[in-house]
MARNU-726818 format. One line per 2 residues: number of its first residue (from 1); their letters; for each residue x negated, z negated, y of C-alpha. Coordinates in nm, 3 decimals, m for minus. Layout:
BEGIN
NUM	a	X Z Y ~ ...
END
This chain:
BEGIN
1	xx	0.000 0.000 0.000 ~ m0.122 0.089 0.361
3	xx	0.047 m0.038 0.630 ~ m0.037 m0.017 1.060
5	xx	0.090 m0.198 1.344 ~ 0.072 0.045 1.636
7	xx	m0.068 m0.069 1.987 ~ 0.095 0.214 2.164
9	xx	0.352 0.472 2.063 ~ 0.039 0.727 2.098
11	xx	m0.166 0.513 1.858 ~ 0.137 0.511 1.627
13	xx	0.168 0.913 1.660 ~ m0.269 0.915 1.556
15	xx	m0.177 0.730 1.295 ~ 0.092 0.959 1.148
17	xx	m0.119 1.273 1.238 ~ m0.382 1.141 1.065
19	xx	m0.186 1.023 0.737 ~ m0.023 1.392 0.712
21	xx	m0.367 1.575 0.789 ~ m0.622 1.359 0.573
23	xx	m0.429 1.085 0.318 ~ m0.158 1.272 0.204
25	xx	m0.349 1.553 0.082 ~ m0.637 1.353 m0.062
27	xx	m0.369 1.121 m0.218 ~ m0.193 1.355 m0.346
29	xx	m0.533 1.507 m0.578 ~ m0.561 1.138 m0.717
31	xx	m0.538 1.140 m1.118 ~ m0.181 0.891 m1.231
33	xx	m0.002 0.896 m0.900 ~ 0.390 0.932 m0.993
35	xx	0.491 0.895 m0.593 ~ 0.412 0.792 m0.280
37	xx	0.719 0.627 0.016 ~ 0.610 0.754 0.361
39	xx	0.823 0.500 0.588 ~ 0.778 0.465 1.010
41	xx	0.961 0.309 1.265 ~ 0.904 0.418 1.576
43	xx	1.025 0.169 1.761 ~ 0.881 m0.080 1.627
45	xx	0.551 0.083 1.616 ~ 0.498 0.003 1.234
47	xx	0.421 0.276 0.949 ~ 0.366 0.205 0.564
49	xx	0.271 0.395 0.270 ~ 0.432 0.254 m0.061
51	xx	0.249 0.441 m0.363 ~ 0.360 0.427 m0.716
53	xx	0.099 0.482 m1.010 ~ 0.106 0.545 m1.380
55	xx	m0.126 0.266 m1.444 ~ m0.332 0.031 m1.273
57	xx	m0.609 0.203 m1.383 ~ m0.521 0.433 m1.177
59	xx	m0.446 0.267 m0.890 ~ m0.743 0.089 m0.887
61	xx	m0.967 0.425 m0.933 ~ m0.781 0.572 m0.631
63	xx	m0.870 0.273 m0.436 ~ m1.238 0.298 m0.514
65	xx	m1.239 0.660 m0.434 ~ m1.058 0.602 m0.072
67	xx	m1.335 0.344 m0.015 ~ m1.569 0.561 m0.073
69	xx	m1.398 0.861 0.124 ~ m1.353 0.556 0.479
71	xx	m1.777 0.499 0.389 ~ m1.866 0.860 0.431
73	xx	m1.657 0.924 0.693 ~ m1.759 0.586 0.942
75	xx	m1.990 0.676 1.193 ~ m2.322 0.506 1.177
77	xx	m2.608 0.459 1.440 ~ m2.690 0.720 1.634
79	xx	m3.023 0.915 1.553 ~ m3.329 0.813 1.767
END
């Protein structure tokens, strides 16, 4: 489960840009998922992703890939 608390409608719309652009699709490849519940409220500046999985093998092996997927993708120090 994924969940965000928005600090600003536009933070809230990132969010949602971001989810439909980069999780779903890279969710979606993951080995035992059955579904996934995309739910947002707007005005309440909340969002959560509910997924379902075969297994908890699976679950857990999706989780260790996303890890991996946030590490490569966090900016480090900049070169000297």
């Amino acid at each position: 489960m994924n969940r965000h608390l928005a600090r600003s409608p536009d933070d809230l719309e990132r969010w949602i840009t971001r989810a439909r652009e980069h999780v779903k699709p890279s969710v979606r490849q993951d080995p035992g998922l059955k579904t996934a519940y995309w739910l947002v409220d707007r005005e309440g500046g909340k969002a959560l992703i509910i997924t379902i999985w075969e297994s908890e093998e699976a679950m857990r092996a999706s989780e260790k890939r996303a890890r991996g997927v946030r590490r490569a993708h966090r900016p480090g120090p900049a070169p000297p």
